[in-house]
TIFI-517153 format. One record per residue: residue number from 1; x negated, y, z of N, C-alpha, C in turn; residue in one letter. Coordinates in steps of 0.1 Angstrom, whole numbers. Layout:
residues N
+-----+-------+-------+-------+-------+-------+-------+-------+-------+-------+----+
!   i !  n_c1 !  n_c2 !  n_c3 ! ca_c1 ! ca_c2 ! ca_c3 !  c_c1 !  c_c2 !  c_c3 ! aa !
+-----+-------+-------+-------+-------+-------+-------+-------+-------+-------+----+
! NUM !     X !     Y !     Z !     X !     Y !     Z !     X !     Y !     Z !  A !
...
+-----+-------+-------+-------+-------+-------+-------+-------+-------+-------+----+
//
This chain:
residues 119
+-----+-------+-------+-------+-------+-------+-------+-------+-------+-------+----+
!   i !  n_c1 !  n_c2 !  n_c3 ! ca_c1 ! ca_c2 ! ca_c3 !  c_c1 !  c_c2 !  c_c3 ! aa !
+-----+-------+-------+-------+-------+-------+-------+-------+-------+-------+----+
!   1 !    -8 !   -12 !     0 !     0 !     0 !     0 !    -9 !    12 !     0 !  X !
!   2 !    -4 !    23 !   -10 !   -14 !    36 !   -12 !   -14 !    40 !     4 !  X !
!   3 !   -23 !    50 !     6 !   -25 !    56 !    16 !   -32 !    68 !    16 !  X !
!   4 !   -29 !    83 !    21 !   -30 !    96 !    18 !   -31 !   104 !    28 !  X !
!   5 !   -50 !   109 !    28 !   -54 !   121 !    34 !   -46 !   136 !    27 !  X !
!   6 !   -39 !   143 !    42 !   -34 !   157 !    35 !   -41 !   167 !    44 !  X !
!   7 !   -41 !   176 !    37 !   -47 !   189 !    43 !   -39 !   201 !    44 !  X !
!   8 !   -41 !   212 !    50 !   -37 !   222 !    50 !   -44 !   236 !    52 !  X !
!   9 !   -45 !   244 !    45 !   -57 !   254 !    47 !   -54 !   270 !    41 !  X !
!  10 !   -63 !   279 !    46 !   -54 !   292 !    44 !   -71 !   300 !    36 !  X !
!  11 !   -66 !   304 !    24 !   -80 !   307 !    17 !   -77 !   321 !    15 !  X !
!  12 !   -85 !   332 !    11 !   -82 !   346 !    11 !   -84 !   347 !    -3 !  X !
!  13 !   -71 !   351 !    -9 !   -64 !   355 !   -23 !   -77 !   359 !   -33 !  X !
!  14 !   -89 !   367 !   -30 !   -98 !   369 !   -36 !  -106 !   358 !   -37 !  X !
!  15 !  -107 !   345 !   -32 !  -114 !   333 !   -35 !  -107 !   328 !   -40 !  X !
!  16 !   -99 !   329 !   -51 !   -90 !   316 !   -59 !   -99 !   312 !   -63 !  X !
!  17 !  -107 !   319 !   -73 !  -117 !   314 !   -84 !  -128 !   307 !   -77 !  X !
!  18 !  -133 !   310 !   -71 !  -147 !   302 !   -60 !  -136 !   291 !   -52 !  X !
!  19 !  -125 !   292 !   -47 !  -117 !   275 !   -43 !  -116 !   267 !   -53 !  X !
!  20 !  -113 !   268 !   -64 !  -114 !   263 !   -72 !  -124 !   254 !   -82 !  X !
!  21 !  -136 !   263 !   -78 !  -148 !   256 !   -82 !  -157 !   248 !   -74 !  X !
!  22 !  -149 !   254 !   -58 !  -153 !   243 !   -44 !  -148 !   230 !   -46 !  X !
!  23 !  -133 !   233 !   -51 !  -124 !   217 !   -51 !  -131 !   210 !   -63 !  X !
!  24 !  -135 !   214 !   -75 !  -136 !   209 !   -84 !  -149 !   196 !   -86 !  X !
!  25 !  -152 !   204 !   -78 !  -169 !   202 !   -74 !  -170 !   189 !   -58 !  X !
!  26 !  -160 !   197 !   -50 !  -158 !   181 !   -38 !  -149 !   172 !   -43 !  X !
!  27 !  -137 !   174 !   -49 !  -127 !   166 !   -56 !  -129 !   155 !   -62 !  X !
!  28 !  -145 !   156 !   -72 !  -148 !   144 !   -80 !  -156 !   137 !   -72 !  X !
!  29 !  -164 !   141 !   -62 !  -165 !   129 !   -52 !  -155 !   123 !   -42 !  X !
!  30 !  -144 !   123 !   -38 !  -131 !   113 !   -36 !  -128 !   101 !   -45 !  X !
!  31 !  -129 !   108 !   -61 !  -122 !   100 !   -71 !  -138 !    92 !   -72 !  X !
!  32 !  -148 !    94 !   -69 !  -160 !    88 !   -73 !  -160 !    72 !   -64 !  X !
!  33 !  -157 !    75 !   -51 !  -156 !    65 !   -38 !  -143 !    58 !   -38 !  X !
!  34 !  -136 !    61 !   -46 !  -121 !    49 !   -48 !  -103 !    61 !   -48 !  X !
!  35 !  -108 !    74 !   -50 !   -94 !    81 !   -44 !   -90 !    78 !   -59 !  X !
!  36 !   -71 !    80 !   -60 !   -68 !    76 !   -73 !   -62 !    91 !   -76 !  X !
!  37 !   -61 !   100 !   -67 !   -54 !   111 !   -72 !   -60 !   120 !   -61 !  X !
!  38 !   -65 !   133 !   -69 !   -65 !   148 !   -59 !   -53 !   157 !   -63 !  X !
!  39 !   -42 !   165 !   -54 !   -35 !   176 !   -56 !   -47 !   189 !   -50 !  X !
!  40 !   -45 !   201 !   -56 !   -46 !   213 !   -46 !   -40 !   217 !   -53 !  X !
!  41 !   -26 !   223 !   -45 !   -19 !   233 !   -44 !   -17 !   244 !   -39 !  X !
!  42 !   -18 !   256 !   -49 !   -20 !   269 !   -42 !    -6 !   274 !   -36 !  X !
!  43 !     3 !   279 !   -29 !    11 !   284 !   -25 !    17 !   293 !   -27 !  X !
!  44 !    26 !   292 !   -36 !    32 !   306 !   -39 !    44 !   306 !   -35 !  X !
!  45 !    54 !   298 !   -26 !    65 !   298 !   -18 !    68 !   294 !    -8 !  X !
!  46 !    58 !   302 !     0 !    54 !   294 !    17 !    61 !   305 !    30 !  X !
!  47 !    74 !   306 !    29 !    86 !   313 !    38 !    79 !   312 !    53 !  X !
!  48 !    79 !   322 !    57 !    76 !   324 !    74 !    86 !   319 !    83 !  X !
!  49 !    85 !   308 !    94 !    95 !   303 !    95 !   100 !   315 !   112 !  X !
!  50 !   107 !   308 !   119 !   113 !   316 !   130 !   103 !   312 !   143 !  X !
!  51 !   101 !   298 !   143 !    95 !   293 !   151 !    78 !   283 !   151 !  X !
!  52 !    80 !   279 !   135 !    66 !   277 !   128 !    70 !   272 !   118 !  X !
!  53 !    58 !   276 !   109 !    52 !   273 !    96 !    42 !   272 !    90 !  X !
!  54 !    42 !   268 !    77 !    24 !   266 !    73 !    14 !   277 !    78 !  X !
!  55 !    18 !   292 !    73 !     6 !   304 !    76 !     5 !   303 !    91 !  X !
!  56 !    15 !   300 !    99 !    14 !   303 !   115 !     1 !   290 !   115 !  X !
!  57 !     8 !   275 !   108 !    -2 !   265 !   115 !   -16 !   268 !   113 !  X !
!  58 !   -18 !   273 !    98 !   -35 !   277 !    97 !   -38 !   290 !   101 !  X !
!  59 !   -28 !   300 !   109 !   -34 !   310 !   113 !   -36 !   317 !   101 !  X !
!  60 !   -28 !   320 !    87 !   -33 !   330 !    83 !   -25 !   339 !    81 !  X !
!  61 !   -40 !   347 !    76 !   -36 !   362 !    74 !   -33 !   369 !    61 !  X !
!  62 !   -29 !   380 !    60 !   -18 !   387 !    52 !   -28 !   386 !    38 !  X !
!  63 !   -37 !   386 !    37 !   -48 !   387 !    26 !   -53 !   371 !    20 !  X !
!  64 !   -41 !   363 !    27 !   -47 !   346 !    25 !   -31 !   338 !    16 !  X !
!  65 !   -40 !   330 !    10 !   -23 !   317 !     5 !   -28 !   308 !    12 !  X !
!  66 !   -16 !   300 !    11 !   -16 !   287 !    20 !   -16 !   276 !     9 !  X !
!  67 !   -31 !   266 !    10 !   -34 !   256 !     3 !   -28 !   245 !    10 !  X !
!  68 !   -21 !   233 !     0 !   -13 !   224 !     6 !   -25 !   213 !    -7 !  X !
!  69 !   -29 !   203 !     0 !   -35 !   194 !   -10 !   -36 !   176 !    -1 !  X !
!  70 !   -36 !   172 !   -14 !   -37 !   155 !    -5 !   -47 !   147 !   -16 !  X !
!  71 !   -50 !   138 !    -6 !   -61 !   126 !   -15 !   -52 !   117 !   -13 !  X !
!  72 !   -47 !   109 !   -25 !   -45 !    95 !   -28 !   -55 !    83 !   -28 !  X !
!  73 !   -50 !    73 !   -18 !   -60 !    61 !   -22 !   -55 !    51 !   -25 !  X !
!  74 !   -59 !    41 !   -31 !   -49 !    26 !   -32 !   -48 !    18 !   -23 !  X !
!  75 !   -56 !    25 !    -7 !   -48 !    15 !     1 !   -59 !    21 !    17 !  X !
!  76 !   -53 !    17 !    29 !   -64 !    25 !    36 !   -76 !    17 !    41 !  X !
!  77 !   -76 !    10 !    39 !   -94 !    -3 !    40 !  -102 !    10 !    31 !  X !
!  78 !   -96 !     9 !    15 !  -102 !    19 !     3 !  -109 !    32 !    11 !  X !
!  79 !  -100 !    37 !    16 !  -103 !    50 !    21 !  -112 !    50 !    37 !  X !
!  80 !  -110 !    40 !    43 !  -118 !    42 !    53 !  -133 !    35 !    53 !  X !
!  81 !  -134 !    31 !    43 !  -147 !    27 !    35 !  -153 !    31 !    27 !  X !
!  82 !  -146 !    43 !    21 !  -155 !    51 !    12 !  -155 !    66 !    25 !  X !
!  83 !  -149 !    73 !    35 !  -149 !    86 !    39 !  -163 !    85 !    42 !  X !
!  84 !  -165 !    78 !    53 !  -183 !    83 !    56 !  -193 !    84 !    43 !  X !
!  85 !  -192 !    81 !    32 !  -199 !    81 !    20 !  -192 !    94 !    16 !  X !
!  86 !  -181 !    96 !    15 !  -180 !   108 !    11 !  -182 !   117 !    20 !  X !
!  87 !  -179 !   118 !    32 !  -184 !   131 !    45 !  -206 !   128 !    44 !  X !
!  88 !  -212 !   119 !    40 !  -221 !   120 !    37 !  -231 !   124 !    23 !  X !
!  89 !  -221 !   127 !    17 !  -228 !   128 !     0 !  -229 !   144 !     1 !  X !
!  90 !  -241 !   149 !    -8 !  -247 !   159 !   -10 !  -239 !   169 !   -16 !  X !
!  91 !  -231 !   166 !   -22 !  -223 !   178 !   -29 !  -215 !   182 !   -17 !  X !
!  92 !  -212 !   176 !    -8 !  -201 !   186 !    -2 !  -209 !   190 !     7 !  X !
!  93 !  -222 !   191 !    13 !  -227 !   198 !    26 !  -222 !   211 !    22 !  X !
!  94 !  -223 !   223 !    30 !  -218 !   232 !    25 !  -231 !   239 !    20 !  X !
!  95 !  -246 !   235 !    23 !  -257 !   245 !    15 !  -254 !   244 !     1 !  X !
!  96 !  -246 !   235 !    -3 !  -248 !   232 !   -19 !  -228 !   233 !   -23 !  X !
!  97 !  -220 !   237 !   -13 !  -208 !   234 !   -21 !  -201 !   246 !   -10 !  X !
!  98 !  -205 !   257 !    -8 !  -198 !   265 !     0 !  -187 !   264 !     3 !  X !
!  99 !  -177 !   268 !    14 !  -164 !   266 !    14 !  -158 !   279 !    15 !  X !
! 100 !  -151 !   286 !     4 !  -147 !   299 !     1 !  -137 !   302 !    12 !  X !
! 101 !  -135 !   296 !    26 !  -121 !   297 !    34 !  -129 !   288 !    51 !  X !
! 102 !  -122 !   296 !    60 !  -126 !   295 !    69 !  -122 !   279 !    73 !  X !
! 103 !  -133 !   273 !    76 !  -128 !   252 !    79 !  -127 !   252 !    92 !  X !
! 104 !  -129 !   263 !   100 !  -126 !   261 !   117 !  -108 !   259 !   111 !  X !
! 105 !   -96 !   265 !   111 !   -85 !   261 !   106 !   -81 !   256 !    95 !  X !
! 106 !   -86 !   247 !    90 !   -84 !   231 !    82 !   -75 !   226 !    94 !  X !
! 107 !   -65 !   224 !    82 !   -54 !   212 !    94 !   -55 !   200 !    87 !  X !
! 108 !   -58 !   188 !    91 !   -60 !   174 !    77 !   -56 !   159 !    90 !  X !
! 109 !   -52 !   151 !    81 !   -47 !   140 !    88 !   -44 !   126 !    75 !  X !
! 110 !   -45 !   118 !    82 !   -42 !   102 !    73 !   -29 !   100 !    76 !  X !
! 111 !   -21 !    99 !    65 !    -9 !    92 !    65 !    -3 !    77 !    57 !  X !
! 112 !     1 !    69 !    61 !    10 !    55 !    50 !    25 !    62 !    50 !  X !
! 113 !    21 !    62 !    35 !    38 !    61 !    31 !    46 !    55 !    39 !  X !
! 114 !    61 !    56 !    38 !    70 !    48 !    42 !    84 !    50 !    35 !  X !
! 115 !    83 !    59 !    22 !    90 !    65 !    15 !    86 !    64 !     3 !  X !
! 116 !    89 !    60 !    -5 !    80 !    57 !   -21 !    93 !    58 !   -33 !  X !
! 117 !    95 !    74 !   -39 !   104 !    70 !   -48 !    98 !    75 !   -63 !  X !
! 118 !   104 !    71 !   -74 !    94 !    76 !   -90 !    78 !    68 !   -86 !  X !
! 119 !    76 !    78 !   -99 !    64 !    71 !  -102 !    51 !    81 !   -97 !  X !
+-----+-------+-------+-------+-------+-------+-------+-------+-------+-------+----+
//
């Protein structure tokens, strides 16, 4: 059964272009170590809630979007046997793959489906 790291993170509007060359650049090592799919989604309809919501959970600020993204794997043995190869591979240290957005508020977590509809 697939199994899927999601993330949540708040990047400031002037780094689209540099997040985007960060993801592109850590993205292909997921899919290198067994991931079957990367999303980043930039946020263009992320409503302030009354009590909480995305910007509240990553703390951002008025100058920031809210990135919503997930790694697909084909199953989680896959993924928990490739993360240390990937949290250890060279492209993503940050001397060599900067991270355009503050990673102290990264929100990320491992989830199994239990809902699977389409394709």
């Amino acid at each position: 059964m697939a199994y899927v790291d999601g993330f949540v993170i708040a990047v400031p509007v002037k780094n689209k272009d540099a997040f985007i060359e960060h993801a592109k650049k850590g993205d292909a090592v997921f899919l290198e170590h067994g991931a079957t799919r990367v999303l980043e989604c930039w946020g263009d309809d992320v409503p302030e809630g009354k009590i909480t919501d995305f910007r509240k959970a990553v703390q951002a600020k008025e100058d920031e979007a809210v990135l919503f993204s997930w790694v697909e794997w084909p199953d989680k043995a896959t993924r928990d046997a490739a993360l240390p190869k990937v949290m250890e591979d060279p492209r993503l240290k940050p001397e060599n793959n900067p991270m355009p957005y503050d990673g102290k508020r990264l929100i990320y977590g491992g989830f199994s489906p239990i809902v699977t509809l389409g394709s």
